[in-house]
N, C-alpha and C positions, 0 to 999 in steps of 0.2 A: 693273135698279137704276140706279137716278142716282147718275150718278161726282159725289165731293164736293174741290172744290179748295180749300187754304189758302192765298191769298196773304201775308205775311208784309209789312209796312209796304205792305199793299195802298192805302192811305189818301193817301201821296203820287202826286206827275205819273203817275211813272212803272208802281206798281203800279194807280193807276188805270187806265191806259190796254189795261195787260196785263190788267184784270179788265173793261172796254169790250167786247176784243176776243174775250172768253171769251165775255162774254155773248150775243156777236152770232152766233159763228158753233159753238154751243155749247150742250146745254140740260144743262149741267155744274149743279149747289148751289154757290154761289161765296162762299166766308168770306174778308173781310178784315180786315185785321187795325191798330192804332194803338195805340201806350201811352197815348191819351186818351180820352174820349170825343168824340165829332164835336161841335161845338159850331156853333150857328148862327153864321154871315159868317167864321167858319175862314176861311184863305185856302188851307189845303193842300184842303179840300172843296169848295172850290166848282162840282168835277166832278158833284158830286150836284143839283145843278139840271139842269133839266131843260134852260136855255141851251145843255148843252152836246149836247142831243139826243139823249139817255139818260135813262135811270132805274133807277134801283137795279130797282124792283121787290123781289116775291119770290124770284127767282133768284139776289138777292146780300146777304148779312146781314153786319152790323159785329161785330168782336169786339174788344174791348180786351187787347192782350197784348203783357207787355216783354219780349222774348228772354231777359230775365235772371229771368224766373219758370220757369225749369227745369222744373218738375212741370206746368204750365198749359199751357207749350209740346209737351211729350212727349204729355199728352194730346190737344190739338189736331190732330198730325202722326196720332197713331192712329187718329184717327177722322175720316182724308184716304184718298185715294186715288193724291193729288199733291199736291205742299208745290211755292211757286213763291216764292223769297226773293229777296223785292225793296229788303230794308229796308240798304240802303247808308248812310253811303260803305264798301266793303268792306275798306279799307285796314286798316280797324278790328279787321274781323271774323274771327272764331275760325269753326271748323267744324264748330261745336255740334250746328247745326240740320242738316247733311248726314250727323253721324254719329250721329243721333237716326231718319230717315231711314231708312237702314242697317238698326240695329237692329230698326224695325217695321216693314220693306219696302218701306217707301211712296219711288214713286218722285219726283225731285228736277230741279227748274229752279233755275238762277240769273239775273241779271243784272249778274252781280260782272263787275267792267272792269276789274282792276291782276293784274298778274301776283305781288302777295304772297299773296293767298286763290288765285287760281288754282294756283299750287304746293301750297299745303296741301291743296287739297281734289284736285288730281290722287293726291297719295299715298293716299288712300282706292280707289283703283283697283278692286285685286285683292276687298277688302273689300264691295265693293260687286257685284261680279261673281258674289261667293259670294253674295251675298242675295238672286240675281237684280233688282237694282233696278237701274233706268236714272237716271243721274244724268250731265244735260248743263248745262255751266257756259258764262257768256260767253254767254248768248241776248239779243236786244234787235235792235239795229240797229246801232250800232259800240260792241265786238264783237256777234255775231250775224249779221242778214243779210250783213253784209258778211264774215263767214267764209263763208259758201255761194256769195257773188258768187265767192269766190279759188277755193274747189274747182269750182266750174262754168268757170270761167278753166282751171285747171290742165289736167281733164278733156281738155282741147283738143289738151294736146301728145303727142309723143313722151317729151320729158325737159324737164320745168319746171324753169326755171334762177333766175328772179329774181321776186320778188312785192314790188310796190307798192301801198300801201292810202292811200289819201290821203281827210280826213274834211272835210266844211265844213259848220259849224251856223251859221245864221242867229239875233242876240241870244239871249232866253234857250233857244232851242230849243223852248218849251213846257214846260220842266222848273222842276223846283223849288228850291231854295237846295241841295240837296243834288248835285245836279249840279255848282253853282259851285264847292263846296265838291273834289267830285272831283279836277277842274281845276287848281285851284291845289296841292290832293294830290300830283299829279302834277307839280308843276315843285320839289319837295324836295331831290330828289337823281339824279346819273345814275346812269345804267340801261347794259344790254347789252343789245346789237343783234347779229342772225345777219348779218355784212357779208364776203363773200365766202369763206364757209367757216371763219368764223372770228367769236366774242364779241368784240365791239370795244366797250368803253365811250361814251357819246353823251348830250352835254349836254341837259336838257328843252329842248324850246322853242328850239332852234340849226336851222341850217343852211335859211334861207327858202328854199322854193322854186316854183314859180309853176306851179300846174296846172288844163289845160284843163278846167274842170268843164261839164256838160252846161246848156244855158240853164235858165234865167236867172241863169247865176249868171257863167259863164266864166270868163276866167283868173282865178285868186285865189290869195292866197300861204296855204300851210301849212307846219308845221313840225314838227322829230321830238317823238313824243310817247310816253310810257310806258304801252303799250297788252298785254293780254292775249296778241293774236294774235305782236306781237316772240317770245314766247316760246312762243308753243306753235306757229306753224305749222311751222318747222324739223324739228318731228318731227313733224308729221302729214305733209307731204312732204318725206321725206330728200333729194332729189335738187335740193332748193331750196338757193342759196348763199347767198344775200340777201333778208333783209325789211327791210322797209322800212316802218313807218307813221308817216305827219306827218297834222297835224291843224291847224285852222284856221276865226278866226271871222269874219262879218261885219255889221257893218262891220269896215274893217280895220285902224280905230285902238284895238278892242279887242284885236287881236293884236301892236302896239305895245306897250299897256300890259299882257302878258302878255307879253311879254318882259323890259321893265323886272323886272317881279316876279322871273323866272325868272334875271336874268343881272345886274342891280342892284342888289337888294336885298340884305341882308347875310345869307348862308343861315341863320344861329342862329337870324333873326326869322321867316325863313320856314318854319321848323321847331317854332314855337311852334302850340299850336293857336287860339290867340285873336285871332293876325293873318289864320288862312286863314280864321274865323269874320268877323274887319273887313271882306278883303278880295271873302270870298263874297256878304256882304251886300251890299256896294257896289255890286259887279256886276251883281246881283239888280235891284238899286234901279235902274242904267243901263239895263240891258235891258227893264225896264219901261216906261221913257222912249222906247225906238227900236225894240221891239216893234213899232208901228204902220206904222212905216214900213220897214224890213226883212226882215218877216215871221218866222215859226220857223221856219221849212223844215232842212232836211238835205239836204246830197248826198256819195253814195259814189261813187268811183275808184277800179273794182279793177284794177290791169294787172299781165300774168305775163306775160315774156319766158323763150322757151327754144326746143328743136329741134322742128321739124316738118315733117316727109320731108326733111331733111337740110338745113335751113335752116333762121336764126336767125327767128325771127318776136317778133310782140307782139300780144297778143290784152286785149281791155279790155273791162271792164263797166260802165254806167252806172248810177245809180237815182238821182230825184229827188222827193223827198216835204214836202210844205207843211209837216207837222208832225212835230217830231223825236221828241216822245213820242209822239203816235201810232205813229210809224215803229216807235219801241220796241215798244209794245204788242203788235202785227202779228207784230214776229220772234217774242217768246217766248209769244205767246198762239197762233202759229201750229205750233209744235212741241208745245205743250201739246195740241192739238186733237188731234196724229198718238198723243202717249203715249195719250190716252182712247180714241180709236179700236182701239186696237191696231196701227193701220199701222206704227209706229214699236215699233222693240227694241234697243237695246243696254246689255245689262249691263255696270257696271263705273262709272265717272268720264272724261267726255269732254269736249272744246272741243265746239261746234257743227261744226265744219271736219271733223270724223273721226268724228262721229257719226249726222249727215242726209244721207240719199242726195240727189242732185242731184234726181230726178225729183219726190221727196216735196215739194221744196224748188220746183222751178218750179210745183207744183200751187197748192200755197200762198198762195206771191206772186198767182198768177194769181187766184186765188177772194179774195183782198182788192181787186184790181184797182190792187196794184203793180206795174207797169211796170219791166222793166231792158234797158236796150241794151246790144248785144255787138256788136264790130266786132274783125277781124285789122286787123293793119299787116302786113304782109310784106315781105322783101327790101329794108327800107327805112330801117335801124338802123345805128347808129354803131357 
């Protein structure tokens, strides 16, 4: 029988991209999903040209559907095999659709990137373990691949001590107004960070710091940022003291003016939603302007320092991808492939980091023909 998938705000960047990569490496029934209908010069459709070297084809049908038709949604997830909820910003979002899921077994992707839905939907745990459903959160590219670059890092040592995750998106990434939107989501309020054994509180968008990224991008500044993995990797490796994730765009006088925002601006206004709505669109509108000459690309920095044969070491992972939502697509259209197959099992509510074996995880990467470099430092830390 042909497995049937539902992506969930399939219609933007990013669920496109994750329904691209179904379709390529996949002969999956592929439903996505919009609260409109598609409408011709859409700017959120314009993946449905053929420009972008795809085609829907028959393998991929539209549905029109608002999370908030409860009855339309419950039946859609029934008659799935895999619900993959792309439809962000998830700061928003309840956990409707993973404990609908649940209910009819049908197992669950996300691409939620804030540690508020990531809490909620971890406490579905045990819930989900009894229904036998796999439900892995935090898929995409950050978070996502780059939780697998950390556990393929970890894997290395004796006792992993410290984890650094460092992001860099080039303009809009290839993403859609709902990304910008994320972003500035994210510079609201601080956050706790795991820093040396201990929750320390940590301003959005503070402390620049300058990391070597893999060409062509090289040194570039990023900055702490309120990301999934701060909170969950601590307890996927208890023997870690320290995470660490900054993030960072280029050019690098849009992280300037994400700063301003983040340490400027008067927090009541940045806490309204009609200024993250101004300041997203602005953004938007920038990025379209220097798109051309900065490209969308992404690159992740994963590095984990700790013991190995009785020395301090530092071992790192590269990846560099032209397109950041593609890059997305890849992570979570690439775990979907393992749940259809059956390769992949784990019952219960996971990050990516505690739920894909390394091996499953290099296969992957390798049959899209993403590329990651691993290198030690040894003996040669402060």
């Amino acid at each position: 029988m042909t497995n049937r998938i539902l992506i969930l705000g399939g219609r933007g960047r990013i669920g496109s991209s994750v329904a691209q990569d179904l379709a390529t490496h996949t002969q999956a029934q592929i439903t996505i999903t919009g609260r409109s209908p598609v409408a011709e010069g859409d700017e959120d459709a314009k993946w449905l040209s053929t420009k972008n070297n795809w085609t829907l084809g028959t393998q991929v049908q539209f549905l029109v559907l608002d999370l908030a038709e409860v009855d339309k949604l419950r039946e859609a997830i029934a008659n799935s095999d895999l619900v993959i909820h792309c439809a962000g910003p998830f700061h928003y979002r309840d956990t409707n659709v993973l404990q609908i899921c649940i209910e009819q077994g049908v197992n669950y992707l996300d691409v939620s990137d804030h540690r508020s839905y990531t809490s909620k939907a971890l406490k579905y745990n045990e819930q989900a373990a009894a229904a036998h459903v796999t439900a892995i959160i935090n898929t995409g590219i950050f978070p996502g691949i780059s939780n697998s670059m950390v556990r393929q890092c970890v894997e290395q040592f004796d006792k992993p001590e410290k984890i650094h995750l460092s992001y860099l998106v080039s303009g809009s990434g290839g993403a859609g107004i709902t990304v910008m939107r994320t972003t500035f989501l994210g510079l609201q309020y601080p956050f706790e960070a795991w820093i040396n054994g201990n929750w320390q509180v940590v301003k959005p968008y503070s402390e620049r710091e300058m990391i070597n990224f893999a060409s062509p991008y090289g040194r570039t500044g990023v900055y702490w940022f309120d990301m999934p993995e701060t909170f969950t990797m601590p307890h996927s490796f208890p023997s870690v003291k320290t995470v660490i994730t900054k993030f960072g765009s280029v050019p690098d006088f849009y992280n300037h003016m994400t700063w301003i925002a983040a340490h400027i601006f008067p927090k009541w206004l940045m806490q309204r939603r009609a200024m993250i709505e101004f300041l997203s669109h602005v953004s938007h509108f920038m990025t379209d302007v220097t798109n051309p000459f900065t490209g969308i690309g992404v690159a992740v920095r994963a590095e984990v320092t700790g013991q190995k044969d009785g020395k301090t070491a530092l071992y790192y992972a590269d990846l560099i991808h032209e397109n950041t939502a593609l890059a997305s697509g890849c992570g979570t259209g690439s775990i979907a492939q393992l749940l259809l197959e059956g390769k992949l099992k784990n019952p219960g509510v996971a990050p990516v980091e505690a739920a894909l074996p390394t091996d499953l995880f290099v296969q992957t990467m390798e049959s899209r023909g993403i590329k990651i470099a691993h290198n030690w430092v040894k003996n040669n830390l402060p």
